[in-house]
C-alpha positions in Angstrom: 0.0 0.0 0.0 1.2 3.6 -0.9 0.9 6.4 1.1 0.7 9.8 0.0 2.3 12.5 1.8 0.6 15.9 1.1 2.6 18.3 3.9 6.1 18.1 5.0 6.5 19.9 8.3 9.4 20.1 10.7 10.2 19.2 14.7 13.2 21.4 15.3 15.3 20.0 17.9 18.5 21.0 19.6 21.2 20.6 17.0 18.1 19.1 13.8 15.0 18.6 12.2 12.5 15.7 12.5 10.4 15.7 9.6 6.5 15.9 10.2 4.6 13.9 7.5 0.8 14.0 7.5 -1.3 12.6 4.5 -4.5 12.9 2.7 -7.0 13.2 5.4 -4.3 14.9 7.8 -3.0 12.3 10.5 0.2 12.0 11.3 2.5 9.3 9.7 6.1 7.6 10.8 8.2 7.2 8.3 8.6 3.2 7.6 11.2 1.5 6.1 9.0 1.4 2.4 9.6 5.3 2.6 12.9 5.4 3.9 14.7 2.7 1.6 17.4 4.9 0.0 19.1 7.8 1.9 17.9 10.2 -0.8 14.5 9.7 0.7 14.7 10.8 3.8 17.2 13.1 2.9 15.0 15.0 0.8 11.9 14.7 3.4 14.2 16.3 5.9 15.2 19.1 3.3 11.2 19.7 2.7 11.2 19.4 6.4 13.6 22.2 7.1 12.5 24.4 4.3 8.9 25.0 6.1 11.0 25.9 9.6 10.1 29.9 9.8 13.1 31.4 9.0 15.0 33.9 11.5 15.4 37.4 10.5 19.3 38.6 10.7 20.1 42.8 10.5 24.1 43.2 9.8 24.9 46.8 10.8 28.0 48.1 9.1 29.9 51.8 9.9 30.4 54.3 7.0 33.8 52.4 6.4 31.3 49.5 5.2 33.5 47.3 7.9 30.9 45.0 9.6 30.1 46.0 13.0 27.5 43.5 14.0 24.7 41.7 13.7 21.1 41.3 15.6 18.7 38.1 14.6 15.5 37.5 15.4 13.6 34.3 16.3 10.1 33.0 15.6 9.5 33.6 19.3 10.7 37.4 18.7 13.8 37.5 21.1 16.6 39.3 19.5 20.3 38.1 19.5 23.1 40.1 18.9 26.8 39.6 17.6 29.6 41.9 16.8 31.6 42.5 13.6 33.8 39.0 14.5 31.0 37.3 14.7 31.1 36.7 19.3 27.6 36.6 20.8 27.3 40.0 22.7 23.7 39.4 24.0 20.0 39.0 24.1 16.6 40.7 24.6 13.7 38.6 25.0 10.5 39.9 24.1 9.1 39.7 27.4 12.5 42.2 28.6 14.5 39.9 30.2 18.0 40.0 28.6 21.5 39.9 29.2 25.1 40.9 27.9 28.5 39.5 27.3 31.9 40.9 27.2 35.0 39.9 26.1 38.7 41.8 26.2 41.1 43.1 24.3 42.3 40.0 23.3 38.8 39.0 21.8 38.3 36.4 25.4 35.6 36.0 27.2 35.5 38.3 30.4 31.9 38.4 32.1 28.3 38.8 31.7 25.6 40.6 33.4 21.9 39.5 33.1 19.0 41.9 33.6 17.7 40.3 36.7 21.1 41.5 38.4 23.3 38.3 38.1 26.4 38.6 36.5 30.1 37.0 36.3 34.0 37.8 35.5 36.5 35.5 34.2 40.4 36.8 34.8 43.3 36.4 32.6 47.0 37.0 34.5 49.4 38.5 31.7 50.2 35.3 29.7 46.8 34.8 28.9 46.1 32.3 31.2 42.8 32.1 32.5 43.1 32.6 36.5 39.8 33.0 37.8 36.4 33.7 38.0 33.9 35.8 40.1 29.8 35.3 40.1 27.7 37.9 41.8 25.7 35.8 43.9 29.8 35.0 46.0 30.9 32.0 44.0 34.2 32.2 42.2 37.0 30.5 42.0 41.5 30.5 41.3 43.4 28.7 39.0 47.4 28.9 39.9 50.6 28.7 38.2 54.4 28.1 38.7 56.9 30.6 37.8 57.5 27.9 34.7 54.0 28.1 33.4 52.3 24.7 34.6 49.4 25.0 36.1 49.9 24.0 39.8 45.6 23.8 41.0 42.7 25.5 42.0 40.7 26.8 44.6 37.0 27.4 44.5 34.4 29.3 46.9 32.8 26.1 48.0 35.8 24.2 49.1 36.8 22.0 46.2 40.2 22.6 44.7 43.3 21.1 44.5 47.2 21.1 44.0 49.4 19.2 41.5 52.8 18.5 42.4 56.4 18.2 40.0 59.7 16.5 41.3 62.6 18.7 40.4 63.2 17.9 36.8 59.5 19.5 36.3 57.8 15.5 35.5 54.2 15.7 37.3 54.0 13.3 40.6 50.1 13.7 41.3 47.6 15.2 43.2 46.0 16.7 46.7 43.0 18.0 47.3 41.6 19.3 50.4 
């Protein structure tokens, strides 16, 4: 028996699309193995399947140097996203005006966020670029420390966990304490 497909819609999912098939009179129908026998099947049910996804709406914004300075997108749900000119989320604005931001330093990392409900963060970077810490504004926060040769020698964090690695004398790692 043959079934006829008459609308291709699409389950988006984390990270990909499910394809929705319905027939004739409208009911649902799983895709059997008849309809699925080569990989160009399903392959093009998923394409018909992502092709009816509504589509999110993307703004670049350049400066008068035409040198791109951003981007906002917005989703079916109408919260906006926004990204600078390398292309690093900056932040968000739900339409019900919650939102937050991120920053980043000179050297394009990652350096903290603040939310609009109040909560925020900052990560630390000691002058080698390595990342040394973090603080959250509800207390949390945590150290990362290093020898004067560069290895990184443990960690303490606000709630107690941490630890220490240890090196003989010719700099081979010997193991581990923690608290």
């Amino acid at each position: 028996m043959m079934t006829v497909i008459t609308e291709v819609n699409a389950q988006k999912s984390r990270n990909s699309f499910t394809p929705v098939l319905k027939n004739a009179i409208g009911k649902e129908v799983t895709p059997d193995r008849t309809m699925m026998k080569s990989k160009l099947t399903y392959c093009m049910l998923l394409l018909c399947a992502a092709l009816t996804m509504q589509p999110l709406m993307a703004d670049s914004h350049y400066d008068s140097s035409g040198r791109n300075r951003g981007r906002s997108q917005k989703d079916s749900s109408g919260n906006t996203s926004y990204y600078d000119g390398s292309g690093r989320y900056q932040g968000r604005a739900d339409n019900d005006g919650r939102g937050g931001s991120r920053y980043y330093d000179s050297s394009g990392r990652y350096s903290g966020r603040s939310e609009s409900d109040g909560r925020g963060g900052s990560r630390y970077y000691d002058s080698s670029g390595r990342y040394t810490g973090r603080a959250e504004s509800d207390g949390r926060g945590g150290a990362r420390y290093y020898d004067s040769s560069g290895r990184y020698q443990g960690r303490a964090e606000s709630d107690g966990r941490g630890g220490m690695r240890y090196y003989d004398a010719s700099g081979r790692y010997q193991g581990n304490k923690r608290p």
